[in-house]
Each structure stands twice: as C-alpha cells, then as structure tokens.
C-alpha positions, 0 to 999 in steps of 0.5 A: 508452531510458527505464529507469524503471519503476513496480510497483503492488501491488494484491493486499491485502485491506484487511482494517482497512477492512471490510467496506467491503472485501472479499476479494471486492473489496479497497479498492484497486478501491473509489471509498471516498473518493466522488471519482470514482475507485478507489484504484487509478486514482488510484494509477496516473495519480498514477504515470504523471505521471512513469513512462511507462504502458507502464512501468507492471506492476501486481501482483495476485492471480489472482482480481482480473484482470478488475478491474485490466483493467475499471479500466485499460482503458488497460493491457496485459494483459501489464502485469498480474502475477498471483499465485496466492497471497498471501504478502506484499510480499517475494516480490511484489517479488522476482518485479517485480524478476526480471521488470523485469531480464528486461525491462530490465538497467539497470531502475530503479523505484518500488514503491508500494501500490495503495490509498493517498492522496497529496493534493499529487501534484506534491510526489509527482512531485518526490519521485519523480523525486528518488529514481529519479535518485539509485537510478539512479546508486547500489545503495542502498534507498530508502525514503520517509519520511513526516513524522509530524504526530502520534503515530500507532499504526497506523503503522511507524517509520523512525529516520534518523541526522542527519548528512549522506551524500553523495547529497541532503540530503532523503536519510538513512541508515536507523537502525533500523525499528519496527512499530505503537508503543504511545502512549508510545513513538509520542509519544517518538518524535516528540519526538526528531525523528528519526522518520519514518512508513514509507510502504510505497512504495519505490525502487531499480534492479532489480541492487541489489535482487535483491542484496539478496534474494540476500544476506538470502532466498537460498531465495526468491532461489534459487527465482525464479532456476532459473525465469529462463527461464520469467519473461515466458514462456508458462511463468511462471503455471505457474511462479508456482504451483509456488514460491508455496507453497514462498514464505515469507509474509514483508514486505519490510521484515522480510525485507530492510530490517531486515537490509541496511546499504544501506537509506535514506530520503527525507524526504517530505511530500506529504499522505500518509495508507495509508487503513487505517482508517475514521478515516484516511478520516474525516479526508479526507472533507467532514463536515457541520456536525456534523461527520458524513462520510457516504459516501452521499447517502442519509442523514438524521440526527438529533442525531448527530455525529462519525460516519462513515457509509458506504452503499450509495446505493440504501439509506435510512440514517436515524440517531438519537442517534448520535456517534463512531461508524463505521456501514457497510453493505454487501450482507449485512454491517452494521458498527455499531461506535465509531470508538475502537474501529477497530483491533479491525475485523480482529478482527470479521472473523476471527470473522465468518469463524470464526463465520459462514463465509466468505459475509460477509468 
C-alpha cells in the first residue's frame, strides 16, 4: 500500500494580490502568470509527479467547491475538503491529519499551498521524495527551507543549527523561526548563513503531527477527536460547522512549530517564489524591452517602463509616462499604485471594503 499522501490548502484569499484576487475567486484559481494553467492546476499535477492522485485531498473553503471540481475534473469529489470558515493553517491541518489517519494509520504526507510557483519541478520531486522517505521512518516536523538569494521582508525566516543530525545532511534542526524582518535584520540574517526563507510547505507522518497538535493545542486536538466517528462520514460537514467557530484563527507555524523540539528543515532550492505580491509575479513574467511585464495582450504603451500591467483581455489599456508602477484592472476595480509601494495592497483592500462595501474585494 502506498502511504504517501499529499493536502493542497486552497482556501486563502491572496489578499496582497489584489484585486487581481478576490474572495470571490482567490489566486489559487487565477492563470495570474499567463501560462495556461490556474495556480492550482500547477500545484496539483507538480504533486502528482510523486503522490498518486487519488492520494491527493485538497482543502478549501465551502464556497470554492465548484472551482476545485471545474478545475480538476480528474479528482474525486470526495477528494475535496471544505471548510465552513477560514481559521488559518492550524486547524486545516488538524482536520487532513485526522482524516488521513482515518484513512490510513501509517499516512505519511506533504502539506503544500495552492497558490505557489515552483520553476525546477524535478528538484521539487527529489526533495519531496527525500523528505517523505525520512518522516516516514521518524516523527519529526519537516519543513522545507528555501535558500535566500537576498534579504527578502515579506518573507518568514527559519534559523537552522549547523551541526549534523543523524537523518541527511540536507536536513537541519530548526533554531528559532521569524515573521517578515525589517531590511536590517533581513540582510543580517543572510550574512550569517544560517537563515532559510519559510516555504509554507511541509512533511510528516499523520501520528507525529496529530502528537503534536495533542501536546501544543490540545483544545483544538480535543475538538476534532470527540468527532472521530464523524471524520469521512455523512456527519463530517455538519460536524466541521459546530467546532469551526469554537477553532482559534491560529497558523501552524505559531501554534505548533515555534513551540515543539521535533521541528526540522530541508535545504531546498527549486526556484521557489509564494507569489504574494505583484513584484514577485513581476519577476516571472516575460517583459519587453523596457522591461514592462504585461499580463495582457491588449496594451499599448508609450514612454513607460518597469511596469507590470495586468488586464482583462477584452479591454484596451493604453499608457503614457508611466514607470515602476503596478496597474491592474479588474471588472469593477482599477489599482493604479507604485510598485514601491506594494505591501500597502492589503491595506487598500480593507479600506476599500471599509469605505466602499464588500461589492469590490
């Protein structure tokens, strides 16, 4: 029997990539890279180059049902897990890792986003296959650490010690993590060498982390274990919307990781970039030789570089005088904003929904 699974979180909002996105259709189901393909139909058939597909569950909000089904019409519906709210990673995870060892004692598997890029995928599959061959065998937390190529502030930190442990050299126990450093402290951090961006994607066997949970949240642990009988029943969504509200909206990475000793990470490098922000997309789309990356065909510019346009293909964007600047159009929203100034696009959106209602987020 094969115990590796896989659980695609594709319930977040992407709420620093609006109003591209939307909570009426997050990222994760957006082709925002022109290719072809939605986020998350790279994610999955990227997963299922190394987990079967029909071990594959994705998890997502009630309300993006129909999407994950139109998207991957080559998965079960019963492969599909929905929340009634969103409460952050910790109680999503808690809910696969209950699921999987109803489904599996010995379940073994990855954790990954929906709406990320990975541009080397065979790197990816080695590393995957590298880390579900070590949580197989041991109850360590696995996570895997992206090597920094600058000092990156929208990005967590993961501090590794250097010395040698006894499951692979690419494997190092996990010091200490840090949420989105200042500059400074960013670029301290690469001159150590000891610093590893936090990919959001993790590995290990369902008995290790449901320990975990048991040890670090055991309300949240408690909650999910009285409905054991109910987890992959008839029962389950009227089950998930009695504890949800009772939850706390809490990551698995403050909830769990910070806390437990068993926590380590895998050194990776397989072009990795979370896609939070206009600037990362920037850096993955083909420009033109003013180094303009339009997500459109049907712009015309004038004097202007640097820019990163994205459109809807049935409108004309014609632009003048324009440079480093982040201009999006979207149905009833138009973002015109400097591309400086990106981190502040979740802060339009809330006062966009503040100010003008909830017609326009």
């Amino acid at each position: 029997m094969n115990h590796n699974f896989a659980i695609i979180m594709a319930g977040g909002l992407g709420s620093r990539f609006w109003p591209t996105s939307t909570s009426h259709k997050p990222k994760q189901f957006l082709d925002v890279l022109n290719t072809g393909e939605t986020l998350l139909q790279q994610t999955f058939r990227r997963v299922s180059l190394t987990i079967p597909k029909k071990n594959i569950l994705i998890i997502t909000k009630t309300d993006y049902l129909n999407f994950c089904l139109d998207q991957l019409p080559e998965i079960n519906k019963e492969n599909i897990i929905c929340e009634p709210s969103r409460r952050n990673t910790a109680p999503c995870i808690a809910l696969a890792a209950f699921k999987l060892k109803k489904i599996d004692p010995l379940a073994n598997f990855i954790v990954t986003p929906a709406d990320h890029l990975v541009t080397n995928e065979s790197e990816f599959k080695r590393i995957i296959q590298l880390g579900l061959s070590v949580t197989a065998e041991n109850n360590i937390l696995l996570t895997l650490g992206i090597s920094p190529n600058k000092p990156e502030t929208g990005y967590g930190y993961i501090q590794f010690k250097k010395e040698e442990n006894s499951f692979n050299t690419e494997i190092k126990t996990v010091k200490t993590f840090t949420e989105k450093p200042e500059l400074e402290l960013a670029k301290s951090f690469l001159e150590t060498g000891e610093f590893l961006w936090n990919s959001g994607i993790f590995i290990w066997n369902a008995n290790s982390i449901l320990s975990a949970f048991e040890k670090h949240m055991p309300e949240m642990y408690s909650l999910f274990e009285e409905g054991w009988n109910d987890i992959n029943s008839d029962n389950e969504k009227a089950f998930l919307e009695t504890i949800y509200p009772h939850c706390p909206n809490e990551s698995i990475d403050y909830g769990i990781l910070e806390k437990s000793s068993q926590v380590y990470v895998l050194k990776s490098d397989f072009g990795w970039s979370d896609l939070g922000t206009f600037g990362s997309i920037y850096t993955h789309i083909p420009k033109d030789k003013k180094e303009n990356a339009l997500v459109s065909n049907n712009v015309i510019l004038y004097d202007s570089s640097k820019n990163i346009i994205h459109s809807s293909k049935d409108k004309l964007i014609v632009v003048d005088g324009l440079n480093d600047y982040i201009v999006v159009d979207r149905k009833n929203v138009l973002l015109i904003c400097k591309k400086e100034n990106e981190q502040m696009i979740k802060q339009y959106m809330n006062d966009a929904k503040e100010q003008k209602g909830e017609d326009y987020i």
